[in-house]
C-alpha positions, 0 to 999 in steps of 0.5 A: 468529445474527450476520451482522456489523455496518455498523460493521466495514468489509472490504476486498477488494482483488482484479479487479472485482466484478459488484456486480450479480449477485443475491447482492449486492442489499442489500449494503453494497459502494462500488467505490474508484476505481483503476487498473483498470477498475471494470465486471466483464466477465462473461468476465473471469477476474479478474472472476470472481475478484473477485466469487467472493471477494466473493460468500463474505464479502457474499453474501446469502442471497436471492441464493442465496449466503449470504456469511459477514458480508453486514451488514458494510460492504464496500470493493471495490478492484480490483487485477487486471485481466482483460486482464493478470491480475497486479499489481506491488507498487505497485499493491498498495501503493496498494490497501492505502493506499486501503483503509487511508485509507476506514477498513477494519478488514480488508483481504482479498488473495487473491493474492500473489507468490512469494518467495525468503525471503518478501522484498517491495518498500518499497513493499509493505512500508511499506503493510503497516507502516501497517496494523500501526500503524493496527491493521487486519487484513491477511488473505491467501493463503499460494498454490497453488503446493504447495510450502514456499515463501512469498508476499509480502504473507502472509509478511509480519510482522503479516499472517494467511496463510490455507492452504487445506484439504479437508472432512477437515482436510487440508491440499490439495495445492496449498496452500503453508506454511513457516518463517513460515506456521507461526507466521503462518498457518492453514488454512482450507476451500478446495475446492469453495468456492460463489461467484458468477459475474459476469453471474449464476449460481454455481460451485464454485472451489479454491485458498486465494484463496477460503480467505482470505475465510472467515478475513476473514469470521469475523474481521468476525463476531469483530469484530462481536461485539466490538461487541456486547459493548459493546467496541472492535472490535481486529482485531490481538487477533481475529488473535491469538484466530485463531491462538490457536485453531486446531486441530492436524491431524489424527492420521492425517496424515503426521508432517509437519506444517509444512503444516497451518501454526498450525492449522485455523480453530476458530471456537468456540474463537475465539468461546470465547477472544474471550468469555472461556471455557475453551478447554480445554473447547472443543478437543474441542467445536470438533472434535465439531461440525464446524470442519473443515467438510464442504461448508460454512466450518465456521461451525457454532458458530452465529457464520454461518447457512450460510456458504459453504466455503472459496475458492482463493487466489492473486492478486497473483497469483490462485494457480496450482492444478492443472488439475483444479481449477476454475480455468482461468486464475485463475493469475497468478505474477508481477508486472507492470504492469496498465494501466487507467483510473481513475474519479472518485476525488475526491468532491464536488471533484472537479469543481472545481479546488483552489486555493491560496487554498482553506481546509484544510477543503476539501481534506477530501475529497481525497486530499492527496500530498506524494511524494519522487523524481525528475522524468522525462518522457514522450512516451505515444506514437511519434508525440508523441515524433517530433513533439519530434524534429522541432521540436527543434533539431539537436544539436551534436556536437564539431567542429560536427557537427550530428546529429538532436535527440533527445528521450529527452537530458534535457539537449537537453529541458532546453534545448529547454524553456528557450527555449520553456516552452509545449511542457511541456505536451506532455509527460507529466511524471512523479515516479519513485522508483528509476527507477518512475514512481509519478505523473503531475504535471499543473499546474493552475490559474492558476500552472500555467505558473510550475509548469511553469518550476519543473519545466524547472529542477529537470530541469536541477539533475538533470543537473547534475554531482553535484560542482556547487553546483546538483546536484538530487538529489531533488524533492518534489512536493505536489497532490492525486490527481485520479482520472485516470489517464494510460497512458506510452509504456511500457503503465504506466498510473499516477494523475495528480496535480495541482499548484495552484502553485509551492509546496512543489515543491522540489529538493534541492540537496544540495551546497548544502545540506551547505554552509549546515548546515556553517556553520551548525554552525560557528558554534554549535561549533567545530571541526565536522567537514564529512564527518561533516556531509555523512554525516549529511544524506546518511544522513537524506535517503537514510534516508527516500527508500530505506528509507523510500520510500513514496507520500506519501498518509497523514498519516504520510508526509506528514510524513515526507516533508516533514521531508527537505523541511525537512532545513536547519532539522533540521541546525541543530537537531542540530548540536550531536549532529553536533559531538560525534560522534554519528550518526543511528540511526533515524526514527520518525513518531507521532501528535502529542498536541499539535496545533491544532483541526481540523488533522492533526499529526505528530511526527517524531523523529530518534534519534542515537547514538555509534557509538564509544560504545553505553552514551553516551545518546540523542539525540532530536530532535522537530518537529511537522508539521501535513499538513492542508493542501497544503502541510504546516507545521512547528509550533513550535520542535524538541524534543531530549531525551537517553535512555538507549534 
């Protein structure tokens, strides 16, 4: 019976995992770093948590729990921490992206937070979007919250949302459903799951946090057995065959059935339809040999030896669940921040400075940024703030009244700074995007003060009028994550980037910029229209840092991002589209075909349309990014092409 193969890679984006306990001797587990604390505490609730879930997937069988893959490859990426208990989206979006990056196939979130309508934030969503595109499996937990109401990410378009269900088939009566989990989601075991407790010993836990990862471990299974039949593991078919499968509930249910979402977990009808078989046979064999299992997952059609029940639910949130259940504090309902400490991120660099000169083939194990926002700064504590608000000079109000300087005026830290450079480095910059600090900026290396004059400019564009020439709207900011963290006046904690120099750390003058596109446009047509020039940067730049807004850690957003970067050499490309009326319709990034050897290319595509006009063709424009470096490069000259879509 198959226990999963090293090639399939899950992820358990969940609190800390005690890698220690019995069960995981022999496993394959690496702990990413992040902004929580790796050690388990062995009173930790979202300690418990994390290792409970993990125990269900990788536990081995010498360890007394026999986890449902235990020869697949594990990533641990802890998201909860045992002093906070919850997460925001950001720092989901971040677990996501790290576990998308290390290669998982499957990510397993038990948590989650409740939504109106199943909304997220760009940051959430855009992270989801990459594992869409990258065809990894997002596994997660519909909630405990027992009502028709949604979590986010499981509402989310492409994710599997996992219910959980008692040993009759039943749905419990804290698992959530709704509109979207009816198509989206099935039920899996969840109560009464075995599962390890960090410092040793087990314990039996309820709530779909613990069903989700018998879904994420019969889906690794699935995908073993891909490979095993000589084909490509294709985790977006496995959660097709998942849903395809499942069973309908039971007849002696209530006619309402929205709660059993798409179905129970069918795993010889999954087997079945993976191999090619006859599902219509396999309905009533699925239902005669114990898919809805009995103190066991239901893995019975011989995929699992005695894979563990099904598990709780709830982290983004860890799942609120009646008291009965036994899960004391496992609830988490919201999100908020969870400061931590991050370790080592960077491999064997990491001791190392990178420097500008350094060849692209030595930045392969760090983790390159190149984010988009706006600069702030911070004092990290009273006594770093009071000590700006002594050595600042008094401020001058009208009719010379003189009063106390004030560190939080970012025009007086402006000044301050200009006259005496040196005291940048007391502060904590940070790169925000609508108002949410995402990073630290801390200049390394031998440029560092240059970089700190270029910080001290580009906050002072920022508090320029937005009618003046030298109005900065946006910066961009280019480093590598140093796997450090740093803890703002606020609590937040958030991972410091390092910058090496001056380049690619830009301001966006936009006034300036509509300027010279407009005379650039000028002088390839006449009689171009400036407004319609200015909306149309406005509507790229904006595209991208609202719609778009992401952390700038993939090859994709890289070049996205660096393309907004890049906005004058795209307005004179499609300055003739912008002359005959035309606006922009959409952005797209893909893979590039084309691209030189050993480097990392992206095609950016702008799409333009006539909103006068709707069976007018297309307009798209093309240009090549190549993001294996620091600093991303344009290759070539831009493409443009007329389609009728």
């Amino acid at each position: 019976m198959s226990q999963g193969r090293s090639e399939i890679c899950v992820a358990i984006l969940d609190g800390p995992v005690d890698r220690a306990h019995p069960c995981f001797q022999g496993s394959d587990l690496t702990v990413l770093p992040t902004l929580v604390p790796q050690a388990a505490r062995s009173d930790g609730s979202m300690s418990g948590h994390g290792t409970h879930v993990a125990s269900i997937i990788f536990g081995q069988s010498e360890g007394g729990i026999p986890g449902i893959a235990p020869r697949c490859r594990g990533l641990i990426v802890p998201v909860f921490a045992d002093d906070r208990c919850s997460a925001t989206q950001l720092d989901l979006a971040r677990g996501i992206e790290q576990a998308a990056n290390a290669g998982a196939h499957i990510i397993n979130l038990s948590g989650g937070q409740l939504t109106d309508f199943g909304e997220a934030e760009g940051w959430l969503e855009n992270a989801v979007r990459i594992c869409q595109e990258r065809n990894i499996l997002l596994v997660a937990a519909a909630g405990n919250d027992g009502c028709e109401c949604l979590h986010v990410p499981a509402a989310l378009p492409s994710v599997l949302a996992v219910g959980a269900m008692d040993a009759r088939g039943h749905p419990l009566d804290f698992s959530n459903w709704g509109s979207k989990y009816k198509t989206q989601g099935i039920l899996a075991p969840g109560e009464q799951i075995l599962g390890a407790k960090p410092g040793g010993g087990t314990e039996r836990l309820n709530g779909t946090s613990f069903a989700a990862p018998i879904v994420s471990g019969v889906a690794a299974l699935l995908l073993s057995l891909q490979i095993e039949r000589g084909e490509t593991p294709d985790p977006a078919r496995v959660r097709q065959i998942l849903l395809q499968s499942a069973l309908p509930c039971n007849v002696d249910l209530p006619a309402d059935t929205q709660r059993c979402l798409a179905g129970k977990l069918n795993i010889p009808g999954a087997i079945t339809l993976l191999t090619g078989g006859n599902m219509s046979d396999e309905l009533q064999a699925a239902t005669a040999t114990g898919v809805e299992p009995s103190g066991g997952c239901g893995c019975g059609g011989g995929l699992v030896a005695d894979a563990p029940a099904p598990a709780q639910e709830g982290l983004l949130q860890p799942a609120t669940i009646p008291e009965a259940a036994v899960i004391p504090s496992n609830t988490v309902q919201s999100f908020t921040s969870t400061p931590t400490q991050l370790s080592t991120m960077t491999s064997a660099n990491n001791s190392n400075a990178v420097t500008p000169s350094q060849a692209p083939s030595d930045l392969a194990s760090s983790q390159l940024v190149y984010a988009l926002g706006t600069l702030g700064y911070d004092f990290g504590s009273e006594a770093r703030r009071d000590t700006f608000k002594q050595l600042m000079p008094a401020f001058a109000l009208g009719g010379g009244v003189m009063v106390p300087a004030n560190p939080y005026d970012a025009r007086q830290m402006a000044d301050y700074l200009a006259s005496d450079i040196s005291e940048a480095r007391s502060l904590i910059w940070t790169l925000n995007i609508e108002l949410t600090p995402v990073y630290a900026i801390d200049p390394k290396g031998p440029f560092a003060r240059e970089t700190y004059l270029a910080l001290q400019e580009l906050l002072a564009g920022q508090i320029q009028p937005e009618h003046d020439d030298d109005y900065i709207e946006r910066v961009s900011i280019p480093g590598v994550l140093s796997g450090r963290t740093v803890k703002l006046f606020s609590g937040q904690v958030v991972p410091v980037i390092e910058t090496q120099s001056t380049r690619g750390v830009y301001g966006w003058k936009v006034n300036s910029l509509v300027n010279a596109a407009f005379a650039e446009v000028q002088a390839v047509t006449e009689g171009a229209d400036r407004d319609a020039m200015s909306r149309t940067l406005d509507s790229f730049l904006n595209r991208i840092y609202y719609d778009l807004r992401n952390l700038g850690t993939t090859s994709q957003d890289r070049a996205l991002n660096f393309s907004v970067t890049n906005a004058f050499q795209a307005a004179s490309t499609f300055s003739q589209a912008v002359a005959q009326g035309m606006e922009l319709d959409s952005i797209t990034v893909e893979k590039s075909p084309f691209c030189r050897m050993d480097s990392d290319c992206w095609d950016v595509k702008l799409k333009f349309f006539d909103p006068e006009n709707s069976r007018r063709a297309k307009k798209i424009f093309r240009f090549t990014i190549d993001v294996s470096d620091l600093i991303p490069v344009t290759l070539g000259e831009v493409k443009s092409w007329s389609s009728p879509y």
